[in-house]
C-alpha positions in Angstrom: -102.5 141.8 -68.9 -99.7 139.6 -67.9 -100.8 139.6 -64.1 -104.5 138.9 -65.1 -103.8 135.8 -67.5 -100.9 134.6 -65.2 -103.6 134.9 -61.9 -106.2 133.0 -64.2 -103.9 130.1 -65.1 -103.2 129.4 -61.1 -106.3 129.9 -60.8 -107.7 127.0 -63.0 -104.7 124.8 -62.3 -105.8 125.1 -58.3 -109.4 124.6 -58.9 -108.1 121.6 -60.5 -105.6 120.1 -58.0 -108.3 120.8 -55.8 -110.8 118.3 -57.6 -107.7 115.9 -58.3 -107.3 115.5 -54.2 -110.9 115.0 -53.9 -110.5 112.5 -56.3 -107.6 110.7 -54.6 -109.6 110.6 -51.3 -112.4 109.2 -52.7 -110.0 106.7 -54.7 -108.6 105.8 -51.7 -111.7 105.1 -49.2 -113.4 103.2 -51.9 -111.0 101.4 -54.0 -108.3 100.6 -51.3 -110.0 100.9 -48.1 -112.8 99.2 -49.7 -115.9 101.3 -47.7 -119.0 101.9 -50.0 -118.6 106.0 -49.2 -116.0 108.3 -48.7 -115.8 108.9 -44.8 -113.8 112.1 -43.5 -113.3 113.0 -39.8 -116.3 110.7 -38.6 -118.9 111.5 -41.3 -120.0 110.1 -44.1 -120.5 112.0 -47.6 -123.2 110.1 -49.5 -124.2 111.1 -53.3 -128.0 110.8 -52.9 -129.0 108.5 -56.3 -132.7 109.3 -56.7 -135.5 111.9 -55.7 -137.6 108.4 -54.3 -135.7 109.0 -50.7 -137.2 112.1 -48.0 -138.6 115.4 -48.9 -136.1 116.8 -47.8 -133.4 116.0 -50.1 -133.3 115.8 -53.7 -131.7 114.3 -56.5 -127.7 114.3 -56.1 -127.3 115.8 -53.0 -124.8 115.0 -50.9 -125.8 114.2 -47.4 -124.1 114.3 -44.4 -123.9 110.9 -42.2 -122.8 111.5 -38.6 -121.2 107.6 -37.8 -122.7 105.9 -35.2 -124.7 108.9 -33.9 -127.6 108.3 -31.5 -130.8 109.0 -32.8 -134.3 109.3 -32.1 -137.9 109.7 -32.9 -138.5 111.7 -36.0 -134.8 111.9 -37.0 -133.5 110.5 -40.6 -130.9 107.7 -40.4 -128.4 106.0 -42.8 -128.5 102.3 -43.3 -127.8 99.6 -45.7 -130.2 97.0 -46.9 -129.3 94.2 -49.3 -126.1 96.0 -50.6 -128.7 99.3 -50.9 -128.2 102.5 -49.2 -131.1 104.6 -48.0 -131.9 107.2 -45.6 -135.6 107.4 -44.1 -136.9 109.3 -41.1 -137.1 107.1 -37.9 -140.7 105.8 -36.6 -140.0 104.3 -33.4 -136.8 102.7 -31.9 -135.9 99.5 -29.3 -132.5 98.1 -28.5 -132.2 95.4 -31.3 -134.5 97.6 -34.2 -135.9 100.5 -35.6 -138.8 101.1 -37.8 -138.3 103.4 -39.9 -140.7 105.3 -42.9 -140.4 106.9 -46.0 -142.3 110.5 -45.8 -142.2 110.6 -49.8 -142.6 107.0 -50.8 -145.6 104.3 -51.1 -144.1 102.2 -49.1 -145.1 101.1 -45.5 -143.0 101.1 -42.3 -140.1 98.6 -42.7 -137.8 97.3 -39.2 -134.0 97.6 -39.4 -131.7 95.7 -37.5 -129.9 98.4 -35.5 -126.5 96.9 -36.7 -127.3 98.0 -40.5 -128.1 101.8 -39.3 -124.4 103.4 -39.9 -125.6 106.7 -39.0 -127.7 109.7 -38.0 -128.2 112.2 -41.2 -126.8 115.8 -40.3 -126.6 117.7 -42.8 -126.9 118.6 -46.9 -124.1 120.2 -48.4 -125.8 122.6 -50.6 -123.9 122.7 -54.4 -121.6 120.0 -54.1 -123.4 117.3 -55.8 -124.0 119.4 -59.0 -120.4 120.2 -59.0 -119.8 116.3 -58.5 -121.7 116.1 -61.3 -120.4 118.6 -63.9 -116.5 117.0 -62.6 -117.5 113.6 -63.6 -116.6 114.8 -67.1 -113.2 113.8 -68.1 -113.1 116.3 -70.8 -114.0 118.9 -68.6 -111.5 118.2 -66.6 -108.5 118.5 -69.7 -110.3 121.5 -70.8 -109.6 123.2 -67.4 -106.3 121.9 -67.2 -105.4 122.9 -70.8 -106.7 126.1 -70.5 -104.8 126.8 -67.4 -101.6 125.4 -68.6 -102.0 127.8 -71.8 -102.7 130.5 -69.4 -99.2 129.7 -67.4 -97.3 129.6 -70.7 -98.7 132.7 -72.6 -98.2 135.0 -69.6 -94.5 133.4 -68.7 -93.6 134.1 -72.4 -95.6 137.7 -73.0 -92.9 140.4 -73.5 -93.2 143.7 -70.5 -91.9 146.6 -72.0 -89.3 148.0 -69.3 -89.8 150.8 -67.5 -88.0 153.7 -69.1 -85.1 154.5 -66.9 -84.0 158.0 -66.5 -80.4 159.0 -66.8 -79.6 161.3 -64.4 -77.2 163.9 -65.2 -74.2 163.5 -62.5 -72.2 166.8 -62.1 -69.0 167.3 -63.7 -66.1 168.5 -61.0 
């Protein structure tokens, strides 16, 4: 029982270090580096706001933005447009612009300025913007922590009964 609760409390207490030094990162790239999105190895993790954007993502997803990837025809790109983020599948491309469309919106074709397109979209990572979600809760967060702390304490402090040791006779010469 001891093992079990003392394995539970590290567990809980990692899961939330874990979400702490996501939270640092993201602390740092926005607040101090002062970028719009947290950026990690050349890619940008964006927290999808609506359900307005493509088909093929949803509602707080978080996309993958490949930085300053070449992209063509029929791909979906990352750019910025009077301080608003959007991704939206590419129509046709030149050197100084790109038209691009929205599959799922009213909306007509609309040009970009190639210089506002910060990237090519990859990838969704599948989960990670419910989770996102559910950890924006601060009292979520002190539940997990004070449960695991408990945890920690209670199995440090639970009495093992010893192992019975067995006297072995020793010969008398």
């Amino acid at each position: 029982m001891k093992r079990f609760i003392n394995a539970l409390g590290n567990a809980l207490l990692t899961v939330l270090v874990m979400i702490l030094v996501g939270y640092v990162i993201a602390f740092v790239e926005i607040k101090l580096m002062l970028k719009s999105n947290v950026e990690l190895f050349g890619y940008i993790f964006y927290l999808q706001p609506d359900s307005k954007m493509e088909d093929k993502f949803s509602k707080n997803d978080v996309i993958l933005i490949k930085k300053d990837a070449k992209f063509e025809q029929g791909e979906m790109v990352f750019y910025t447009d009077n301080g608003k983020y959007y991704v939206r599948t590419v129509d046709s491309t030149n050197d100084l612009a790109t038209m691009v469309k929205c599959e799922s919106c009213l909306s007509d074709t609309k040009e970009i300025k190639n210089n506002k397109i910060l990237g090519k979209a990859v990838a969704k990572v599948i989960i990670i913007g419910s989770v996102i979600i559910l950890f924006k809760n601060k009292l979520l967060l002190t539940f997990i922590g004070l449960i695991g702390f408990v945890c920690l304490v209670v199995s440090h402090y639970l009495k093992v009964k010893p192992d019975k040791i067995k006297k072995e006779e020793i010969p008398i010469e």
